[in-house]
C-alpha positions in Angstrom: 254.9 352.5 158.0 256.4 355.2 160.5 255.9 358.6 160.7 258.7 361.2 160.4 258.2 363.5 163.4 261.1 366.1 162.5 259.6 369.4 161.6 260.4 368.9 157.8 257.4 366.5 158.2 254.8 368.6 159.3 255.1 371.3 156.3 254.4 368.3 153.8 252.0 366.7 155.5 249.9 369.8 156.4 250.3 371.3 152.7 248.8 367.4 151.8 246.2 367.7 153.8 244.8 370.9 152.3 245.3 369.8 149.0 242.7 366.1 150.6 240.3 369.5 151.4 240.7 370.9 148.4 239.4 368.3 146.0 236.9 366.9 149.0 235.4 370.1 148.0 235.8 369.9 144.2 234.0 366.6 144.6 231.2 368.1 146.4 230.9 371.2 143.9 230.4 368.6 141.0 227.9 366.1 143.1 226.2 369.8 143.4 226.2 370.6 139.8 224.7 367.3 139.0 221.9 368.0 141.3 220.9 371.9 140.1 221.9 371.9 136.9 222.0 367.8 135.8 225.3 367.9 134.6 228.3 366.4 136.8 230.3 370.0 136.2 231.9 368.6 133.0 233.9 365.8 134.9 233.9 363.9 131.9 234.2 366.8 129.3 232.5 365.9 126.1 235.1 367.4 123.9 237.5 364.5 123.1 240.4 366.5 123.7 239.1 367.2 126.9 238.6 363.4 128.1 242.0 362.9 127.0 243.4 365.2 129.3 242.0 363.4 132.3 243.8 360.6 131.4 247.1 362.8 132.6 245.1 364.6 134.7 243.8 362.2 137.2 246.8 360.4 138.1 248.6 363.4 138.4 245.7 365.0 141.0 246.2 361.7 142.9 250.4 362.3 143.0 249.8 365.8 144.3 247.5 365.2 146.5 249.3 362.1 148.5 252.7 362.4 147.7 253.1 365.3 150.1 250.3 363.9 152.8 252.1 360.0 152.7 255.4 360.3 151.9 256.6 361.2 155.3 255.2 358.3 157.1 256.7 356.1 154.8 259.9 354.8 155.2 262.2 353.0 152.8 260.6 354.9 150.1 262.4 355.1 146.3 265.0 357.5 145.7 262.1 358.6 143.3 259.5 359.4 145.5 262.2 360.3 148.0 262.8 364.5 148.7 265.8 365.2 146.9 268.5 367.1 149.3 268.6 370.5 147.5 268.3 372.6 150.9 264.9 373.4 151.1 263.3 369.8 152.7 264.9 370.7 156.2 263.4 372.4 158.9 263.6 375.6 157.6 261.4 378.6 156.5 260.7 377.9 153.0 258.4 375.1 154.3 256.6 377.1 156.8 256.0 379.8 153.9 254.7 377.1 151.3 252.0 376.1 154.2 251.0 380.1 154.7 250.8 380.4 151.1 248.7 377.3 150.6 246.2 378.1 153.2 245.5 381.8 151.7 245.6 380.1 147.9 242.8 377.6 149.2 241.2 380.4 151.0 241.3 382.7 147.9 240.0 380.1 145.9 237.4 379.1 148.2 235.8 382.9 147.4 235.9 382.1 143.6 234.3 379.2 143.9 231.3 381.1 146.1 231.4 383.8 143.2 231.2 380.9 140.8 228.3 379.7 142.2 226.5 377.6 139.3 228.3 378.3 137.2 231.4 376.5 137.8 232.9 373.6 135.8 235.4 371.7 135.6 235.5 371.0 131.8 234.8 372.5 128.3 231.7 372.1 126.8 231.4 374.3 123.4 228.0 374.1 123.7 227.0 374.8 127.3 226.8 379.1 127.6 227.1 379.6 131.4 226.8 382.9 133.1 229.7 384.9 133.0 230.9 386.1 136.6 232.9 389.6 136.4 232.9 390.3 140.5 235.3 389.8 142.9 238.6 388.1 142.2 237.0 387.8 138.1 237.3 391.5 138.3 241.1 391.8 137.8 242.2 388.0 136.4 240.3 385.7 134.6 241.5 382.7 135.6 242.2 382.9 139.6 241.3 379.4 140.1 243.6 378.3 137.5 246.0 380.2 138.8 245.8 379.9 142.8 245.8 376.1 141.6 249.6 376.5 140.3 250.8 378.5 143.2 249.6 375.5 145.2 251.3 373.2 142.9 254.8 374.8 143.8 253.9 374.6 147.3 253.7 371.2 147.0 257.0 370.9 145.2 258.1 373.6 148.1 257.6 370.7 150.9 258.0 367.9 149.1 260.9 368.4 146.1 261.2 364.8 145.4 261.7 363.4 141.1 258.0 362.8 141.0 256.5 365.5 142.7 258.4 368.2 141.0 257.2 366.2 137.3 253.7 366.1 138.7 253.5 369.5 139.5 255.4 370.6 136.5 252.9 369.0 133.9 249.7 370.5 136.3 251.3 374.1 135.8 251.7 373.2 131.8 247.9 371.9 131.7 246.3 374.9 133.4 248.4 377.0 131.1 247.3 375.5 128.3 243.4 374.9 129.6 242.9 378.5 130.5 244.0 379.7 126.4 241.6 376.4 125.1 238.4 378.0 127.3 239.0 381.8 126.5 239.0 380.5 123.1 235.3 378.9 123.8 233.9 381.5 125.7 234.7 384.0 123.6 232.9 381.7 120.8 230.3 381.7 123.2 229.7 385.0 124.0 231.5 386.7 121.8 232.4 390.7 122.2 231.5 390.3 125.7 234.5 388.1 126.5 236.5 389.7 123.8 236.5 393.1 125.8 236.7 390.9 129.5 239.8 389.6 128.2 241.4 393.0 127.0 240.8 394.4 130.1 242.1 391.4 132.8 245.3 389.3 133.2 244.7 386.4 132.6 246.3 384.8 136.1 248.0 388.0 137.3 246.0 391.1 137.7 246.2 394.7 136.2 246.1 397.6 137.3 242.5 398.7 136.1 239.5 396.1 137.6 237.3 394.9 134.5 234.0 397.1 133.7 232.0 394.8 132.5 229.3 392.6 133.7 228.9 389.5 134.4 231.8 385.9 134.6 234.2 383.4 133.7 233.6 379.6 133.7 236.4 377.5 135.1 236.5 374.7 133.2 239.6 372.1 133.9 240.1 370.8 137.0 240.3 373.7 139.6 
């Protein structure tokens, strides 16, 4: 093992690091769940489709998390695994931007997860009704979590474009996609017209124009 000490390193290794903090704190926010609430945050969603998903899920987490942080003090590496030479893995800009852009996504997200506060999961469970959160961020999008959690997977493709990394973070944006429609689908089977109206006033990752006027605030429920 040797460690690449050009400055297209430092991008990818930095951008892994966060990603480390990130889920160190996702970790700690489910170990806190099972202590206030005695339930490990849905970790282990009891839906079956759910579980399922973690078996994509969790490898994919671990790929995007260390590709990035350990790929640039590895050398002889697979072509795989191995940046690809499309012009951006250099010491450029882009990578510098993907860093900025990852530290104000974690940051960002770090303010959800404070408005969250007990409420916060990590899977679907039909038959858990959590308190809705309407404030801050889950004023204008439902889903900021979700969606600060893609934007950091194209950072990590941004510093670290390699075969694998650009499949892993492909397949994390597809799953957030598709976990975000499966929990409006609960919660508004949950809480009915509440949600209903949330929804027709918010984006669901992007914001609009007018901030919700309702009360209250949406569970994350995949991985965030």
């Amino acid at each position: 093992m040797s460690f690449t000490s050009s400055p297209s390193s430092w991008p990818s290794v930095i951008v892994g690091a966060i990603l480390l903090i990130y889920w160190i704190k996702v970790a700690q926010l489910v170990l806190r769940t099972k202590r206030t609430v005695g339930r490990a945050a849905n970790l282990v969603p009891p839906e079956p489709l759910g579980r399922a998903l973690r078996i994509l899920w969790t490898p994919a987490v671990a790929l995007w998390i260390f590709l990035p942080l350990l790929i640039p003090f590895t050398v002889g590496i697979p072509s795989i695994l191995a940046p690809l030479n499309i012009g951006i893995y250099g010491p450029t800009i882009v990578g510098w931007l993907a860093v900025l852009i990852t530290i104000a996504a974690f940051a960002i997200t770090w303010v959800c997860w404070i408005k969250m506060g007990t409420s916060w999961r990590m899977g679907i469970d039909p038959n858990e009704k959590t308190r809705l959160v309407f404030t801050g961020p889950y004023a204008h999008v439902r889903h900021p979590i979700y969606g600060l959690s893609q934007v950091l997977g194209v950072t990590a493709i941004l510093v670290m474009p390699s075969p694998v990394m650009i499949a892993v973070g492909a397949l994390h944006i597809f799953l957030m996609q598709w976990e975000s429609r499966r929990e409006e689908k609960a919660l508004v089977g949950l809480h009915g017209e509440v949600y209903s109206d949330y929804i027709s006033q918010t984006g669901r990752f992007i914001p609009r124009l007018k901030a919700a006027t309702v009360r209250g605030a949406s569970s994350e429920s995949a991985p965030s």
